[in-house]
N, C-alpha and C positions, 0 to 999 in steps of 0.2 A: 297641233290639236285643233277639234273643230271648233270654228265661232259661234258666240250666240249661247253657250253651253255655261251654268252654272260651273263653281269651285268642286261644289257636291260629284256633280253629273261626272266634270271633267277627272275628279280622283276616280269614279266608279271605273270606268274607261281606260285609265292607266292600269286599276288595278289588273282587268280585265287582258290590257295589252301583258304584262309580267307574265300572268299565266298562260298564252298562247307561244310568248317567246320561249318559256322552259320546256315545251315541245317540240320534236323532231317536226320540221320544216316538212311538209306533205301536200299535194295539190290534193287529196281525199280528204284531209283534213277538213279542207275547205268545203267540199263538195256535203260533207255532213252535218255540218254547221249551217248551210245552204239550207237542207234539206228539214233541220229543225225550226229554222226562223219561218219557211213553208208552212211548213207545221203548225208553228205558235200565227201565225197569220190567219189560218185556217180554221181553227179550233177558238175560241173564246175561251170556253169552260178552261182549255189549259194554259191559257195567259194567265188568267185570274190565280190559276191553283197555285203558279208557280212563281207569282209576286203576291202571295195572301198574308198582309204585313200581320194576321191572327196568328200564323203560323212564326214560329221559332227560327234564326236563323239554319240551325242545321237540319232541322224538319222538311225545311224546304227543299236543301241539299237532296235530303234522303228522297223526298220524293223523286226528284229530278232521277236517283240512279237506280228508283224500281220502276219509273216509268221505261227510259231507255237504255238502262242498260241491257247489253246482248242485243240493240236495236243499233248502236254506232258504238264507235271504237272507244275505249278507256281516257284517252285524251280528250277528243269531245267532249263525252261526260262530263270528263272535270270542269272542264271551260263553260260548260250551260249549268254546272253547278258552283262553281264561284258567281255567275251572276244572279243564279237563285238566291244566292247569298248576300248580294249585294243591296238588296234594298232597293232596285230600280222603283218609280212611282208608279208604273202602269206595264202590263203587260206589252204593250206598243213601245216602249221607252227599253227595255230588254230587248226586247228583237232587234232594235233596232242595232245595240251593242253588240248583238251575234252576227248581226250581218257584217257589221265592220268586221269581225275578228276573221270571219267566211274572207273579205279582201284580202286584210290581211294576212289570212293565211295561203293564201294563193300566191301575193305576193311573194312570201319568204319563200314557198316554193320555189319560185324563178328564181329570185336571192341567190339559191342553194344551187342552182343549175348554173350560173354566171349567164343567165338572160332577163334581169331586171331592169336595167339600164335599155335593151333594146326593146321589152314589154312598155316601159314606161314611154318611153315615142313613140312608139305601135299604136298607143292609146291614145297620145295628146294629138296623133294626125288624124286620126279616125273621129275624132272631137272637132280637129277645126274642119273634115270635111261635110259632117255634117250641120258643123255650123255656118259654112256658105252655102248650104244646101236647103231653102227654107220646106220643100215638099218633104225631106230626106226626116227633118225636124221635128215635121209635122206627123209621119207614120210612125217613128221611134215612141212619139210622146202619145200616140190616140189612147188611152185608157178604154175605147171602145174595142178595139181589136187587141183579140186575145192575145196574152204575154208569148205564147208561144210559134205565133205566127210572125209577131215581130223579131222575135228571135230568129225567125228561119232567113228573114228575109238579111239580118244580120251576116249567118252562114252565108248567103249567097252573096253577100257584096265581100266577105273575106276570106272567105275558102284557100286558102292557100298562101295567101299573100301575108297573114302574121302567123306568128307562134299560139302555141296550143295554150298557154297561159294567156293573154290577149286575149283570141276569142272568146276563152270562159267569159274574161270580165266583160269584153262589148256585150255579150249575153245578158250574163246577170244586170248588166246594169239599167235594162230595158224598166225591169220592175223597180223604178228608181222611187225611191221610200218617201223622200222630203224635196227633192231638185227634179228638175228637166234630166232629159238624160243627158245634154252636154255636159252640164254643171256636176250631175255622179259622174262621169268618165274623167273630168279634169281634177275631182274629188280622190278620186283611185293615182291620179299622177301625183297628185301632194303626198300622197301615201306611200308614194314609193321612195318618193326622195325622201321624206322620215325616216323610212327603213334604212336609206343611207347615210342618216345625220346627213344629208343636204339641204341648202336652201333652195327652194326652184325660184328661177327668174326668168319671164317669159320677155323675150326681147325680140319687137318689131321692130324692122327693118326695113328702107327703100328701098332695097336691092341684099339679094343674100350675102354673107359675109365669108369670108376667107376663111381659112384655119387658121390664120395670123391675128387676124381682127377676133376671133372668138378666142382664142390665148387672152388673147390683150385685155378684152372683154374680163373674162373670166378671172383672170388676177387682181382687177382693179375693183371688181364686185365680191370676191374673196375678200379682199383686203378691207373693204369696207364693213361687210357685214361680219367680220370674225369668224365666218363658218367656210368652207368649201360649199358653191354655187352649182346649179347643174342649172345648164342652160338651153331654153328651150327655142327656139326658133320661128319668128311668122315673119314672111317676105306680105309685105302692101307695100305698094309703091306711093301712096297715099300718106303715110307716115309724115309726122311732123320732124324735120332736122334731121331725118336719115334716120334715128333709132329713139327708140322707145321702150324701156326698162319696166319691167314690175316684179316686185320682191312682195308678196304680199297683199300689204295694201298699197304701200309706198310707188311711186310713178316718179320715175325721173327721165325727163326728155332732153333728148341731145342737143337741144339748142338752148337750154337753160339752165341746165344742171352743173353747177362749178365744179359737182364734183367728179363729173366726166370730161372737166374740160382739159384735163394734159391727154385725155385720150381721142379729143375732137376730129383732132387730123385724120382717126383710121376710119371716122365713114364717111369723109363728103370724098 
């Protein structure tokens, strides 16, 4: 879950995530929930109307399904009307939870195709290239030029080269809510590995690793953390001690870490 996020905040959000999961897995799903959070972005009067703590929990509800319904699909619905429900503090505080749920629904999509695992690298490469990219960084992030231009310019650096799942997200993530757009795109990778009760562990390297050495890797970062690890790759040759682990917050370097050191041998 995210950092930074009250007990309160972070139950709102779970509850939020329950009721997306009990819905069939749909990349339109996504695309409506997209197109509400638009919406509540847009509008003011209907942020307010739809977190007006004057208003009764199910009032609120009710509003939410004479506003749009027969405008997006029954599932939608329900999903902007559990957060109507939810008590968020500010109409900006809801949107922002429907935009998660718009990832996450995109996500399970992929989930449901057996292409999560290759969206989720699709995404974390297109993050580190624009993070050695600082011009690349700079047009992603200009809030001057319109969302929709930076999007295109998006299509045009990926046209073909990922999945239709991927593109949406480098898309969407242009209008990034609270982060840079690196930090939403790598925001969307923690997300997926959720999806798969993974831990992600982003591990720089001097030189790329084996299929032997990421075995090795991945059993030993298994074993420690109690979870299954899904392991992300950045080659610098610049790395201190050949490799560079992060779990999180957690950073454990190859030349200090005891608790890499039966596996030391597999990077010098």
């Amino acid at each position: 879950m995210s950092k930074g996020i009250s007990a309160t905040q972070e139950a709102r959000l779970n509850s939020l995530d329950r009721v997306l999961d009990s819905q069939e897995p749909a990349a339109g799903l996504a695309d409506e929930l997209f197109a509400v959070v638009d919406t509540l972005d847009a509008q003011s009067a209907l942020r307010r109307s739809f977190t007006d703590p004057a208003l009764s929990d199910d009032d609120r509800k009710t509003l939410v399904g004479r506003i749009l319904g027969g405008k997006i699909s029954a599932p939608a619905v329900r999903i902007v009307q559990e957060a109507a429900g939810l008590r968020f503090t500010s109409g900006r505080s809801m949107a922002d939870a429907l935009e998660r749920q718009g990832i996450r629904a995109q996500l399970r999509a992929a989930l449901t195709q057996g292409l999560l695992e290759s969206t989720a690298e699709q995404l974390f490469r297109f993050a580190r290239t624009v993070e050695s990219t600082p011009e690349l960084a700079t047009a992603l992030g200009n809030r001057n030029t319109a969302v929709e231009q930076r999007q295109q310019l998006i299509a045009r650096l990926t046209d073909g080269k990922v999945g239709a799942a991927t593109s949406a997200l480098l898309r969407r993530a242009v209008s990034a809510r609270k982060r840079n757009y690196i930090d939403t795109v790598d925001e969307y990778v923690s997300m997926a590995a959720e999806l798969r009760n993974r831990a992600l562990a982003t591990v720089t390297v001097s030189r790329p690793l084996t299929t032997e050495q990421k075995a090795r890797l991945q059993a030993i970062l298994n074993k420690q953390s109690g979870r299954a690890v899904e392991l992300l790759e950045v080659v610098d040759p610049e790395v201190i001690g050949g490799v560079r682990v992060q779990i999180g917050d957690e950073v454990i370097e190859g030349t200090v870490a005891g608790r890499l050191e039966d596996a030391r041998g597999t990077f010098q």
